[in-house]
N, C-alpha and C positions, 0 to 999 in steps of 0.2 A: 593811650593814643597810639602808641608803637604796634597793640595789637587788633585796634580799627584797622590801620595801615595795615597791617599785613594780611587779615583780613580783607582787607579791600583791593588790594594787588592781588589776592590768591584768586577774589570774583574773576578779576578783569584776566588776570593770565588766565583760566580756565574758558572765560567766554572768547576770548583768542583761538584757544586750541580747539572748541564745540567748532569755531567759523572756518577753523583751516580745515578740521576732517569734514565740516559738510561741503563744506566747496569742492573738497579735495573726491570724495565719493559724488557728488553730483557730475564732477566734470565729464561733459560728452564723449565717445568714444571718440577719436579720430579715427580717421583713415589713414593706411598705410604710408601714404604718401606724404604725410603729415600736415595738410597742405587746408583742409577744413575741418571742421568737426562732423561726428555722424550720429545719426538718432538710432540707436539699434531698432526698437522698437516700432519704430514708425517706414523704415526704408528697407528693411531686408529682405527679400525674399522666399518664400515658402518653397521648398526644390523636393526632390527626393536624394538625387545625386548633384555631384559638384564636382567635373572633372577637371585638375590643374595639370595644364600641358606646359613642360618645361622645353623653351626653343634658345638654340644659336643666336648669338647676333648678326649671321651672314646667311641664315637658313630660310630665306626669302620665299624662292621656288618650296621649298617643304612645307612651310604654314600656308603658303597660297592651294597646295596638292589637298592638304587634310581639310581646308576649310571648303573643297570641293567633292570630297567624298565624304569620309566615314565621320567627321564632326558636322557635315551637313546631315547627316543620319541622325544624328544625336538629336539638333535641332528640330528636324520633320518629325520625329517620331513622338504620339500621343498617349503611350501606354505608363509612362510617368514621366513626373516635370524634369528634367533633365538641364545645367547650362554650367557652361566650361568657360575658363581664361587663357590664353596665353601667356606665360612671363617669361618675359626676357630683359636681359643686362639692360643699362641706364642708356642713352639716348640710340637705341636698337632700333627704335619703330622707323621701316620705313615706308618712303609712297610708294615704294611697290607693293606693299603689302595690300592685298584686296581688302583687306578688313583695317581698322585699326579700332575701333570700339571693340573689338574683342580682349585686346592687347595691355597688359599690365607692367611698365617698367620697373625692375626692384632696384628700392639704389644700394644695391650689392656688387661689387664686384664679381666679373665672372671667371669664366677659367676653370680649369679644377681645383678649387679652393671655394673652401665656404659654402658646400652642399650645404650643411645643416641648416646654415643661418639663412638658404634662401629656401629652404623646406619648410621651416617654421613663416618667413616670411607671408610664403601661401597658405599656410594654416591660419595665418591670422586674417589674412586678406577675407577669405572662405567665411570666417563665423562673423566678418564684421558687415557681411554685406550677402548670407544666405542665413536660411535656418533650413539646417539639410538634414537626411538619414543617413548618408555615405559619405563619405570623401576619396575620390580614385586620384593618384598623380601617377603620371606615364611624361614619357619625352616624345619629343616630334618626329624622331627620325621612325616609327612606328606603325603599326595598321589595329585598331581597333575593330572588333567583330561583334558591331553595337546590339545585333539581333539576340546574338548569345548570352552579353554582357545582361540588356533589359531582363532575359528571361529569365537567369540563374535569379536575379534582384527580386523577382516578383515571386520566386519561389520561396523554400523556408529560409532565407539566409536570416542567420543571427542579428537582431537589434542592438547587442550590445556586446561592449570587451571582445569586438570580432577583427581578427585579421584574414585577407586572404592576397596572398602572393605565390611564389616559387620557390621550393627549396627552403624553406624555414626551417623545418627538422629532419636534417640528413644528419646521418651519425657523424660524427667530430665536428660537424659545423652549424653552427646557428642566423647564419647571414643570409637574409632573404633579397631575390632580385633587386637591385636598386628601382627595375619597371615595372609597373602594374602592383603598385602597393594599395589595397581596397581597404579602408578601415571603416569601422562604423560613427558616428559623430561621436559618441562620447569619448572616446581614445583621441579623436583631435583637442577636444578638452582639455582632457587629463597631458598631452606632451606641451601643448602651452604653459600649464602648469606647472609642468616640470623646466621646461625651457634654464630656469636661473637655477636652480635646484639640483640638477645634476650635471656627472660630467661629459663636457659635448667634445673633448678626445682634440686632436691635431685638426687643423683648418683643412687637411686632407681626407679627414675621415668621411666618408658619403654617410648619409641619413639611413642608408638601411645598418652601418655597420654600429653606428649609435643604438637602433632598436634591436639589435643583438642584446646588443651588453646592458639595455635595460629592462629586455626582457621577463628575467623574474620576477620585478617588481612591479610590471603592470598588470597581474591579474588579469589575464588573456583568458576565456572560457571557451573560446574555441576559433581554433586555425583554418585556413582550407592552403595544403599545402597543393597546387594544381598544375604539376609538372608537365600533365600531356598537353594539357591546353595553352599553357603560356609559352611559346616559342623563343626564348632569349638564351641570353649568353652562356648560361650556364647549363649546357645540353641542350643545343639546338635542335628543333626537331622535325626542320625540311631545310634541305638549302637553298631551294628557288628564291625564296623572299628576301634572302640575305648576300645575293649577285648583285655588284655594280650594272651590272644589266638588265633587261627583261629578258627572262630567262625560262618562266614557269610556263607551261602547256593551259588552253584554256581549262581544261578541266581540272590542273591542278587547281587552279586561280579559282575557279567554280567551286571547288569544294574545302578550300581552306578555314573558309568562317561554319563549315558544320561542325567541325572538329577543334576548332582552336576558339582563344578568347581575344589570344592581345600575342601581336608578334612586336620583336626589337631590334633595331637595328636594320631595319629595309632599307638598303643604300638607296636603290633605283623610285625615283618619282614616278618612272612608266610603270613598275611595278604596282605601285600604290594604286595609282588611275586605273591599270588594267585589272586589277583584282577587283576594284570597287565598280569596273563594268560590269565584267563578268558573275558577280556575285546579283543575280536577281531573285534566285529562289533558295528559301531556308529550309533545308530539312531536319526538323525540332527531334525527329527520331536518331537521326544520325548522329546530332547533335548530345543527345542525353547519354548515347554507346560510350562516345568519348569522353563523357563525364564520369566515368566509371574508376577514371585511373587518378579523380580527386582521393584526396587520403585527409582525413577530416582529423585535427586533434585536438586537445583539450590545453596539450602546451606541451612546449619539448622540455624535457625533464632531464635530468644530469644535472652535477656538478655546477659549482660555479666560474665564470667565465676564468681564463686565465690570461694576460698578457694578451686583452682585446685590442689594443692599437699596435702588435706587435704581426708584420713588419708595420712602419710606421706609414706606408703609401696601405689607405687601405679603400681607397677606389677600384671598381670594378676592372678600371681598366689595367691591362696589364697580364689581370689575371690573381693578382693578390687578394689573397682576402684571409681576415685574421684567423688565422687558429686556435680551436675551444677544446677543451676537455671535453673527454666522452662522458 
């Protein structure tokens, strides 16, 4: 009898645990928000690219600027499927905002704290609600050069294990722009993946200085380090778009997007507007000259990282950024 019973508690514990992992694997994705559930399968959209714009809670005037030029490009433009979010901190949206259907609240705190976790955030956002080939995230204070952007995409760029940023392999340092970080879909995979798995460093550390230090382990097959073309912090490479003022000559403003891809840090909204007037004609020759000073590589090689969260502010701002072994 003892061993009917046990037998027979062994069926019912076993068809317990069959019920909890079917349920448990069936259960629908939610969305970030936590707030329904999502059918991957049935709702997502087919994109090519997926750009995540990271915005202020008081950057009102700036998201109203970009969704009047160069994300209004994104939009109009039918050379592939193209569609972007907003995210910003928890109850940020505001009426002045022209749009708010674009706009993604994280409930993350913001500040400088918690890059990471609002990095991943939109990496999760992204595959729960596209089925994309790219993933670009850039911040609002910025000027995208969507012409350029499309055509490098439609050319040979890498399908797969592709980064492309600024500065990834400069000798002692392995820290890529925290703006205009371009990866291919399956690298948003594989950091989701990794998310509980490895380590994500001080509540200070920004998301590019994470993909430093995990660098070796993601089997990268090829980089595009594109110093001339991305305009940021580290080696600026005009100063008109980086004045509190409108400051650039029309012809500068005319011919920035032939030679550039993605600038950072444009204080002036007149700047933005006037570039995005002044920019009516793309010349793709000019354009490919200044491609010349991309530096293509397979992965930055050296040693392994040493004392990566060392100093411990390792956000761009400032100026810090960790120091690596050659």
């Amino acid at each position: 009898v003892k061993t009917m019973m046990s037998k027979r508690t062994l069926i019912i514990a076993c068809c317990v645990v069959t019920g909890m992992l079917s349920q448990f694997s069936l259960q629908p994705i939610f969305s970030p928000d936590g707030t329904e559930p999502r059918d991957r399968l049935t709702q997502v959209q087919n994109i090519h690219l997926f750009v995540a714009v990271g915005s202020g809670p008081d950057n009102v005037i700036l998201r109203n600027a970009l969704r009047d030029t160069w994300i209004q490009d994104l939009k109009g433009q039918n050379d592939i499927r193209v569609d972007y979010r907003v995210f910003v901190d928890p109850n940020a949206t505001s009426l002045l905002d022209a749009s708010q259907e674009d706009m993604v609240e994280m409930p993350i705190a913001g500040g400088y704290q918690h890059f990471a976790k609002r990095a991943f955030y939109q990496f999760q956002y992204a595959v729960e609600h596209y089925n994309f080939d790219y993933y670009l995230r850039v911040d609002d204070d910025g000027y995208l050069c969507t012409d350029g952007l499309i055509r490098e995409l439609q050319r040979n760029v890498p399908h797969h294990k592709f980064f492309w940023g600024k500065y990834f392999c400069q000798e002692g340092r392995r820290v890529a722009d925290e703006n205009f970080m371009l990866f291919s879909r399956d690298m948003i995979d594989l950091f989701l993946r990794m998310e509980n798995g490895f380590a994500m460093g001080p509540p200070s550390s920004t998301f590019a200085a994470l993909f430093a230090m995990w660098q070796p382990f993601l089997d990268l097959t090829e980089v595009w380090d594109d110093r001339g073309r991305i305009d940021a912090q580290q080696s600026y490479t005009t100063e008109f778009m980086h004045t509190k003022k409108l400051t650039g000559t029309p012809t500068e403003l005319k011919n920035f997007c032939e030679s550039h891809i993605w600038a950072h840090h444009v204080k002036s909204v007149d700047t933005i507007r006037a570039l995005h007037a002044h920019h009516t004609l793309w010349n793709e020759t000019v354009f490919l000259q200044a491609r010349d000073g991309l530096v293509s590589n397979q992965i930055c090689h050296g040693r392994v990282f040493k004392n990566i969260f060392s100093p411990q502010k390792t956000s761009l701002r400032g100026g810090n950024f960790p120091k690596l072994l050659k």
